[in-house]
C-alpha positions in Angstrom: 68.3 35.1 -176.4 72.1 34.4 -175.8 74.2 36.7 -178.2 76.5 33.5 -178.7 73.3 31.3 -180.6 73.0 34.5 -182.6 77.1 34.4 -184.1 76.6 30.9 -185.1 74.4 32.2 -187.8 74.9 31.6 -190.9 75.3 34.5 -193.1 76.0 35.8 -196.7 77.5 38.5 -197.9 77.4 39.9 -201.7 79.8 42.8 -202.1 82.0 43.2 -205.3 83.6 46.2 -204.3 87.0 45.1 -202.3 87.4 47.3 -199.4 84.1 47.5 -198.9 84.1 43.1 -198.5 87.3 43.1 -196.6 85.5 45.6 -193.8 82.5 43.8 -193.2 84.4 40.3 -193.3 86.9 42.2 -190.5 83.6 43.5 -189.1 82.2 40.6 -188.2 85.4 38.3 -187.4 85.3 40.9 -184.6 82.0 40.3 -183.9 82.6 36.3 -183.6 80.5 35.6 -186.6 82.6 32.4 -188.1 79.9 30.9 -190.3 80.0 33.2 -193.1 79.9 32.7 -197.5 80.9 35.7 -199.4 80.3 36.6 -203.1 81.4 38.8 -205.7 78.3 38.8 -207.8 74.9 38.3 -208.1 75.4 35.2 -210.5 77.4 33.7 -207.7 75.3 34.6 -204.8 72.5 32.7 -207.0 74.3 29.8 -207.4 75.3 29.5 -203.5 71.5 30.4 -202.8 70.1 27.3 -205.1 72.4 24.2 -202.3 72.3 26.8 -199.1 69.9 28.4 -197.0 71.2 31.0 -194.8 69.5 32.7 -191.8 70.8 36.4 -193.3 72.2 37.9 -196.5 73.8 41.3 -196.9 73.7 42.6 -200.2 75.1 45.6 -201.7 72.7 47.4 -204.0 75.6 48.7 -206.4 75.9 45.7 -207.7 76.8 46.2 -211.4 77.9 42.5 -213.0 74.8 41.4 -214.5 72.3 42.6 -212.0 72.4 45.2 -209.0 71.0 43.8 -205.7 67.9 45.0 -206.4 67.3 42.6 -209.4 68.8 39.7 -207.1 66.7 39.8 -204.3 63.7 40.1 -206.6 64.7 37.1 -208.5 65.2 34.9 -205.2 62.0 36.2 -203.6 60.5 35.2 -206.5 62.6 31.8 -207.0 62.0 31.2 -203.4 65.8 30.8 -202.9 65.3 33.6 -200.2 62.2 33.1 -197.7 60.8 34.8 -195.4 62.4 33.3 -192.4 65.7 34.8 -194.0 66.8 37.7 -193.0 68.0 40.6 -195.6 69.8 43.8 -195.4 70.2 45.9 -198.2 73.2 48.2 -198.0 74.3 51.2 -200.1 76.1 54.5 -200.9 73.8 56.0 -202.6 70.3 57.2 -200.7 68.1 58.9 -203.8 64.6 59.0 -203.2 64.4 56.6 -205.9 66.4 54.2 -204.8 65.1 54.3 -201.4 61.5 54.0 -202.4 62.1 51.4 -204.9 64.1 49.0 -202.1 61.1 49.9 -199.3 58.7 48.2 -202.2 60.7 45.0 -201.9 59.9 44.8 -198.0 63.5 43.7 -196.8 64.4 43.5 -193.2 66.9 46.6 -192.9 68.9 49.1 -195.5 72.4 50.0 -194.2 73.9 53.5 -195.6 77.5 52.9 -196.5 79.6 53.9 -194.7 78.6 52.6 -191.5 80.3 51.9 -187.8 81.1 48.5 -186.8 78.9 48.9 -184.3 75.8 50.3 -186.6 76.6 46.7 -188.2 76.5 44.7 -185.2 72.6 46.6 -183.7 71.0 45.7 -187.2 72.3 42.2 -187.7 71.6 41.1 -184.3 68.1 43.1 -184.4 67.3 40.9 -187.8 68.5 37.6 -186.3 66.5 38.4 -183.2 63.2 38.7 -185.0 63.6 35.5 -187.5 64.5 33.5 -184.5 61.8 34.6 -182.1 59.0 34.0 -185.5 60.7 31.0 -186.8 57.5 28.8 -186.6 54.9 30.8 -188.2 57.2 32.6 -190.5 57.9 28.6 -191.7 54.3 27.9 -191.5 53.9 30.8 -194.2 56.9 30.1 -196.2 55.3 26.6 -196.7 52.2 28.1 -197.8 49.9 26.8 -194.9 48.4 30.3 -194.0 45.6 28.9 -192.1 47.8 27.1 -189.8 49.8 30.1 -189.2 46.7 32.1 -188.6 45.6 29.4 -185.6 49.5 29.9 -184.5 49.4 33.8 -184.2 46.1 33.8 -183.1 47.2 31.1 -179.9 50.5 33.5 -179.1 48.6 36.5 -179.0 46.4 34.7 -176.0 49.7 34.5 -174.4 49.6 38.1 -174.1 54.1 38.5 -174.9 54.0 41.7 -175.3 57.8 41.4 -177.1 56.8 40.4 -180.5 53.4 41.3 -180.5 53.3 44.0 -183.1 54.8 41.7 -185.4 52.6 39.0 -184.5 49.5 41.5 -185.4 51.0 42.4 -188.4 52.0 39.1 -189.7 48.0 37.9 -189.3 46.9 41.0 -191.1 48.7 39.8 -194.2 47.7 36.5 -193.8 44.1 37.4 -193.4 44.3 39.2 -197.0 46.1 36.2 -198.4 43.2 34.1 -197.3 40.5 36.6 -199.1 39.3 36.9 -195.4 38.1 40.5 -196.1 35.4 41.2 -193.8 37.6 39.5 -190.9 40.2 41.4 -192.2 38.6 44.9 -191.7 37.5 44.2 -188.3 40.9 43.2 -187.3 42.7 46.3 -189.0 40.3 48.3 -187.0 40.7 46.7 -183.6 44.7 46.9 -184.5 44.3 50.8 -185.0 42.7 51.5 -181.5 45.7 50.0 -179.5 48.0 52.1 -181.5 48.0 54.1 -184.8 49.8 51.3 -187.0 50.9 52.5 -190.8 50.4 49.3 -191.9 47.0 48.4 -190.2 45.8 51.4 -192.3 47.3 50.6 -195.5 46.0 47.0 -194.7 42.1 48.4 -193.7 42.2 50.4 -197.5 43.2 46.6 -199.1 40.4 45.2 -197.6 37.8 47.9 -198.2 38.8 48.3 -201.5 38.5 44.2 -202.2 35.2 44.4 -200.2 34.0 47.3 -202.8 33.8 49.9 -200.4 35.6 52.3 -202.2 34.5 56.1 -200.6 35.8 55.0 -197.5 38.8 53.7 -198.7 39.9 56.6 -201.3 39.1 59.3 -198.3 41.9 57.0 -196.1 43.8 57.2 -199.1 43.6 61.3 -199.5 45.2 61.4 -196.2 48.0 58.5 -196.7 49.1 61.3 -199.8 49.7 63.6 -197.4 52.7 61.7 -195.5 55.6 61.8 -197.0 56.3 57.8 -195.5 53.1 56.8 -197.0 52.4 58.8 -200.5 54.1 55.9 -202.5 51.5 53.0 -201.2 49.0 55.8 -201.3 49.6 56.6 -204.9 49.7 52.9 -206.0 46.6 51.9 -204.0 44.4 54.9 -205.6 45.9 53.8 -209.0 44.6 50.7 -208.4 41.1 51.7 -206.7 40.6 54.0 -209.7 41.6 51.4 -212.6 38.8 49.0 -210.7 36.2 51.9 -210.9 37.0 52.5 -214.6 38.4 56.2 -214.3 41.5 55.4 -216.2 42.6 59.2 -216.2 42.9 59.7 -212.6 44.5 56.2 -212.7 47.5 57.3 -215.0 47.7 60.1 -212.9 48.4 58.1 -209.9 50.3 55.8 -211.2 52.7 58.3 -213.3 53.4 60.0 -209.6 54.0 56.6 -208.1 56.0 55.3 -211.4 58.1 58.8 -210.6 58.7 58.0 -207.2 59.6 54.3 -207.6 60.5 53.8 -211.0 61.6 49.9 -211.0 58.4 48.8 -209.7 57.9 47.1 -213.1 54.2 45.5 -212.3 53.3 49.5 -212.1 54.8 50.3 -215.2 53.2 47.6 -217.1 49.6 48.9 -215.4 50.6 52.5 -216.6 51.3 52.0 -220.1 47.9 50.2 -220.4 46.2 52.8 -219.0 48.0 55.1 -220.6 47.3 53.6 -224.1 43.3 53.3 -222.7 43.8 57.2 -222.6 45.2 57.1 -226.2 48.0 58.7 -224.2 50.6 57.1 -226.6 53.8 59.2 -225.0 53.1 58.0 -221.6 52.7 54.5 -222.9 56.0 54.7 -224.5 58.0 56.1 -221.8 56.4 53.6 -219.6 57.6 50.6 -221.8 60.8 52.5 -222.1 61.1 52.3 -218.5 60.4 48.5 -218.5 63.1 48.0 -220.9 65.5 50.0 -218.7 65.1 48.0 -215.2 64.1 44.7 -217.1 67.1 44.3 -218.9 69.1 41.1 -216.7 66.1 40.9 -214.4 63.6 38.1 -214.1 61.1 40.7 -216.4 63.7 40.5 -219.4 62.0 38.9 -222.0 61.9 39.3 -225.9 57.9 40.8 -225.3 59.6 44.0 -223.6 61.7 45.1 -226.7 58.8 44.6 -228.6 56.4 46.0 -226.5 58.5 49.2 -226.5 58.7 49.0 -230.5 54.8 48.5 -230.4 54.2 51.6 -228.1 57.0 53.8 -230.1 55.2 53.3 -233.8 51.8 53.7 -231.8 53.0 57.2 -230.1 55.0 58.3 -233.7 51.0 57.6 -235.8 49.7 59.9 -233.1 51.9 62.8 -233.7 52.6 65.3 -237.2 55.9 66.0 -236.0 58.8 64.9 -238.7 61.6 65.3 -235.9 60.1 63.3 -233.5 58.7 60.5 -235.9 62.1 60.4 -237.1 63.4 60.1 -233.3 61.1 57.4 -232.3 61.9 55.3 -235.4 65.4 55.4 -235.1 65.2 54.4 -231.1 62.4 51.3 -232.0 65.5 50.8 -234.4 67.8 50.4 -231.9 65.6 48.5 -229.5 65.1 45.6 -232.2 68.7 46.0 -232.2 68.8 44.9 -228.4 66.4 42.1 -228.5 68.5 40.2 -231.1 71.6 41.0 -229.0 69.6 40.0 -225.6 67.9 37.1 -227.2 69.8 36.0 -229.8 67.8 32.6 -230.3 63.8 33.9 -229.4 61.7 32.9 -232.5 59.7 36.3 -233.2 60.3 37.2 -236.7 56.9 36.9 -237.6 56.4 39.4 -234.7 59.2 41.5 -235.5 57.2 41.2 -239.5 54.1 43.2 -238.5 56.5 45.7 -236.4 58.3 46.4 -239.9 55.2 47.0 -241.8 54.2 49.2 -239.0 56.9 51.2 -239.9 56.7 51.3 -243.5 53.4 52.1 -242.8 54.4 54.9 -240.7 56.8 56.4 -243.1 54.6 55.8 -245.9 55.9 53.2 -247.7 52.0 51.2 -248.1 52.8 48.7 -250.4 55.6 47.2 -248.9 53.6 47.4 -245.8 51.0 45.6 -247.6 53.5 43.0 -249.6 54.6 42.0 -245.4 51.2 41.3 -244.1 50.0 39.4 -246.7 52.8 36.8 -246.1 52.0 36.3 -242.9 50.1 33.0 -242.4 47.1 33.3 -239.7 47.9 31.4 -236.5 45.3 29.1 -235.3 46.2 30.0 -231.3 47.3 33.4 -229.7 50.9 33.2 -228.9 51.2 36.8 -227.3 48.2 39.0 -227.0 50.2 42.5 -227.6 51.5 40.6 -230.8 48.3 39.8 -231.8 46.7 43.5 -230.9 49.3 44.5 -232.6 49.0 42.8 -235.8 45.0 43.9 -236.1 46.3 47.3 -235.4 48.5 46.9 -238.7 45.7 45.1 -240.3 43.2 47.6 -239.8 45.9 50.2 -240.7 46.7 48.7 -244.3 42.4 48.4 -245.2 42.4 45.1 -244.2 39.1 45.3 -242.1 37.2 42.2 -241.7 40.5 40.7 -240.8 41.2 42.8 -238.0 37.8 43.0 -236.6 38.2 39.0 -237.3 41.3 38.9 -235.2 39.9 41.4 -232.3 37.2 38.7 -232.0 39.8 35.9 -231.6 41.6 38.1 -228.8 39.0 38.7 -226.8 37.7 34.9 -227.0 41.2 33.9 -226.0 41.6 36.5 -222.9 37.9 35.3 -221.5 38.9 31.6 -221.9 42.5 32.4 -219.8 40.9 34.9 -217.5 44.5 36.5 -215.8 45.1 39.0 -213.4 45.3 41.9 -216.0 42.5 40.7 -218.2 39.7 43.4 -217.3 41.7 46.1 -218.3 43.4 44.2 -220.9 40.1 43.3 -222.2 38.7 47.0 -221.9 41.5 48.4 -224.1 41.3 45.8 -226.5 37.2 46.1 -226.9 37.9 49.9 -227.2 40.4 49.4 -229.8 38.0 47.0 -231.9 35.3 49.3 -231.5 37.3 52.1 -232.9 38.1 50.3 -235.9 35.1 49.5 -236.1 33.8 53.2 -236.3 36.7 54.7 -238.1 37.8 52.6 -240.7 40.5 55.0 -241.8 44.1 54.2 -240.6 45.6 57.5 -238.5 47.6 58.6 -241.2 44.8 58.9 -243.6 42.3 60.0 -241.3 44.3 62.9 -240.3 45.0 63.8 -243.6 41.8 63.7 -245.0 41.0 65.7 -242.5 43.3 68.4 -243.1 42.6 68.4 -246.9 38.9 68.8 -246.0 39.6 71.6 -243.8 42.4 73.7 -246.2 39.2 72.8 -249.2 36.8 75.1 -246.9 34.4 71.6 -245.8 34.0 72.5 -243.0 31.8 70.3 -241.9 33.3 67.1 -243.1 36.3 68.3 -241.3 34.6 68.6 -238.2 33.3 65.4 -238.8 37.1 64.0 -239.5 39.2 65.9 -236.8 36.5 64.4 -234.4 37.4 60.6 -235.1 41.0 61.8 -235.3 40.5 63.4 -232.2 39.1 60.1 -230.5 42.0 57.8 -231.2 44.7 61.1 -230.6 43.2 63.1 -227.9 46.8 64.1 -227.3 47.7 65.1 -230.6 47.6 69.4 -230.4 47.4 69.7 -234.5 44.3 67.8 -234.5 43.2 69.6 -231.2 43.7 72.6 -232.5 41.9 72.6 -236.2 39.0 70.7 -234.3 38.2 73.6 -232.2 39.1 76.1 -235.3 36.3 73.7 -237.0 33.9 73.9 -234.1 34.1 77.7 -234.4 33.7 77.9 -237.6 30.8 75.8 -237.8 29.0 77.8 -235.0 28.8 81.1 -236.9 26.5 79.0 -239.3 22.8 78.9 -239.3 21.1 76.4 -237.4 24.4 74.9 -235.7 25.0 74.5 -232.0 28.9 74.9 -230.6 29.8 71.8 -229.0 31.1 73.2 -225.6 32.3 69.7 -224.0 34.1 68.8 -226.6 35.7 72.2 -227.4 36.4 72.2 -223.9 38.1 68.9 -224.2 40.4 70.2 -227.3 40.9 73.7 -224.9 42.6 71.3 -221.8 45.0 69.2 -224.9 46.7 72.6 -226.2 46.9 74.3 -222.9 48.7 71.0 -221.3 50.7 71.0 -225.1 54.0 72.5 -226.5 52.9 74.5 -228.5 54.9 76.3 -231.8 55.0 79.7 -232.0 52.1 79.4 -234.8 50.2 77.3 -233.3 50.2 79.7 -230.2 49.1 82.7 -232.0 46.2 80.8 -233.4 44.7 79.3 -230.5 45.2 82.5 -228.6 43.1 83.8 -231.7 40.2 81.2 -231.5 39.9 82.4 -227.6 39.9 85.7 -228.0 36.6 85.1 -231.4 34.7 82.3 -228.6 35.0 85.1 -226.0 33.6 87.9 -228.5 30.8 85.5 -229.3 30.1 84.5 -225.7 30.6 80.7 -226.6 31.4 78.6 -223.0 33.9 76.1 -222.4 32.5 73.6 -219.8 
């Protein structure tokens, strides 16, 4: 292909920084590219994009009116303003592994370190071009959404046997073969792609279609060894997140995903997927750090919405009930505070006060204050329809909190009915943590509060076994929470000395792995350190 079809491209650039314009403008007047847009701003590179197409955009990532270029390409992927037969290079100063791993997740065509040579500018546009020109067809077919026609297409250029673009080619029908639920076709055509060369993404495609065809030992071994290459632990991470979520082992899931979260932190579809498993785990700090995180990369991006400040308000008060610490309840309230705050600021005109209602009496609740708790909820009318499902758990969580029982198991029932009916995405492990959080409720009729002060009283009174008996529901619902952890096992010791009572080693075992992974205070170190030391005398096992 003629290097002069390729300059009468037609290109954008978005670059707010001045110098850094003005030397790719000069770069490619020099170049003999003359059909070129610029803009400042990722507002104004949205606005171009909604009357222009262009066959290649280069966008700074440091971005900083409104959104960075991260947010903008993921809002015209997703507003199909950018397609796939466009090309995109990323370019940046800064290279963290953060950043880095977070741009790779967006699948764009290049990334271009800043500062870079004319002539580093001029290999990876013309590279770009090259490939969109050469796949213009089926990359159209697929941007139309006619995957079967694009599968016939590859599938008749790969009889031609051009071996120029025919990696690409293979690639491009693996996807589509996945798009198309094709799984079985799909695996037999990752594994013929591996034994003409060692592809990274034939693998990572072969795990997909094991893992949709339920053959899951196969696919978490292939996985094991993705987590060993530093190119593919991210993928690797997020696919055995997702394997283990769809086997039901929610605690290596959070493990997964927290490492992947780590390494990619803007990825906000993991982050929600996190903080529900996290909150499956009654792992309430995770879950809050998680929805903190949302807030942070959501804010100007096509995730903002009202439901992420109070999502993150929802996961603070839940992570403040699960802990006896007075600093960090009074922390947590004061930043829920402030992220109420932002959602009136960010959304000025949302209608969510009845919302933001059962958040308040949450927090009276939480410090306390019962009747006025009370005095809120009972002015709220009951809505005929779920609106949000979080704002609906999350008033049944208050509810139940404030001895309103039937109501909240009432309004559990009416959740679940509503998820069935809708049947998204999420909804199995939506619909797990919402039956476990009915059936909880159910059980343990106390709110958190209560039930970890009864039992303490219990406990300081010398019943011991109607403490054991309390710290064990409060253990349930706080598994997390080392106070609770810690008089449980002093319980489960004490109540072993007596006649006729066996120790429970599993779940002494399960309080032993809380304190050792907590921060402990001084106190509390001395103490546990002194229930090991009397288990050990009396030969008692941890399993």
């Amino acid at each position: 292909m003629a290097l002069v079809n390729l300059t009468s491209s037609k290109i954008l650039i978005v670059e707010e920084q001045p110098l850094a314009l003005n030397y790719i403008k000069h770069s490619l007047e020099r170049l003999d590219y003359q059909n070129v847009r610029f803009a400042e701003s990722a507002p104004i590179a949205k606005e171009i994009c909604q009357v222009e197409t262009f066959d290649l955009i280069i966008c700074s990532f440091d971005l900083s009116k409104k959104q960075d270029g991260y947010q903008l390409y993921e809002e015209l992927k997703a507003k199909r303003l950018v397609r796939n037969i466009t090309g995109f290079i990323f370019v940046s100063a800064e290279t963290s592994g953060a950043l880095v791993h977070s741009v790779l997740e967006l699948q764009p065509d290049d990334f271009l370190v800043k500062p870079f040579t004319i002539n580093e500018l001029k290999a990876r546009i013309e590279r770009v071009l090259k490939r969109k020109r050469a796949l213009k067809k089926v990359l159209t077919l697929i941007d139309d959404g006619n995957d079967s026609k694009a599968l016939k297409f590859i599938n008749s250029e790969l009889d031609k046997n051009d071996q120029a673009h025919t990696p690409l080619l293979l690639r491009l029908k693996g996807d589509v073969l996945i798009r198309l639920k094709q799984y079985e076709e799909a695996k037999q055509f990752f594994k013929s792609a591996l034994e003409l060369q060692k592809f990274t993404w034939a693998k990572i495609g072969l795990i997909e279609a094991l893992i949709a065809n339920n053959e899951h030992v196969l696919a978490h071994r292939m996985l094991k060894t993705l987590l060993e290459k530093s190119e593919t632990r991210l993928v690797a991470l997020d696919l055995l997140g997702q394997l283990e979520i769809r086997l039901n082992q929610f605690e290596q899931a959070q493990e997964f995903l927290s490492q992947a979260s780590e390494m990619a932190p803007r990825n906000i579809t993991r982050q929600k997927s996190l903080s529900r498993v996290a909150q499956i785990n009654h792992d309430y700090e995770r879950s809050y750090i998680a929805h903190k995180d949302i807030a942070t990369y959501a804010k100007n991006s096509i995730h903002d919405s009202p439901e992420v400040y109070l999502n993150v308000v929802r996961a603070g008060i839940d992570f403040a009930l699960s802990t006896d610490q007075s600093e960090q309840i009074s922390r947590i309230t004061r930043q829920t505070q402030q992220y109420l705050q932002d959602l009136k600021h960010q959304f000025p005109h949302a209608d969510n006060q009845a919302q933001i209602d059962v958040l308040n009496a949450r927090l009276h609740y939480l410090r306390d204050e019962n009747q006025k708790a009370k005095r809120l909820m009972e002015q709220l009318e009951d809505e005929k329809f779920i609106r949000s499902i979080d704002g609906a758990l999350d008033k049944a969580k208050a509810l139940h909190e404030l001895g309103f029982h039937h109501k909240a198991q009432a309004l559990f029932n009416q959740i679940i009915d509503h998820c069935e009916k809708h049947n998204k995405d999420d909804d199995d492990v939506m619909l797990h943590y919402i039956h476990q959080q009915q059936s909880e409720r159910k059980d343990i009729t106390m709110g958190p509060r209560e039930l970890n002060n009864h039992a303490v009283n219990q406990f300081n009174r010398g019943q011991i076994e109607v403490a054991l008996e309390a710290f064990s529901q409060a253990f349930r619902i706080m598994p997390k929470n080392a106070s609770i952890a810690l008089n449980l096992l002093q319980c489960l010791l004490d109540s072993s000395s007596r006649k006729g009572q066996t120790f429970n080693s599993n779940l002494a075992g399960r309080c032993v792995k809380t304190l050792k992974e907590a921060k402990l205070e001084p106190e509390q170190e001395s103490r546990f350190e002194l229930i090991m030391e009397k288990l050990k005398e009396m030969g008692l096992s941890l399993n």
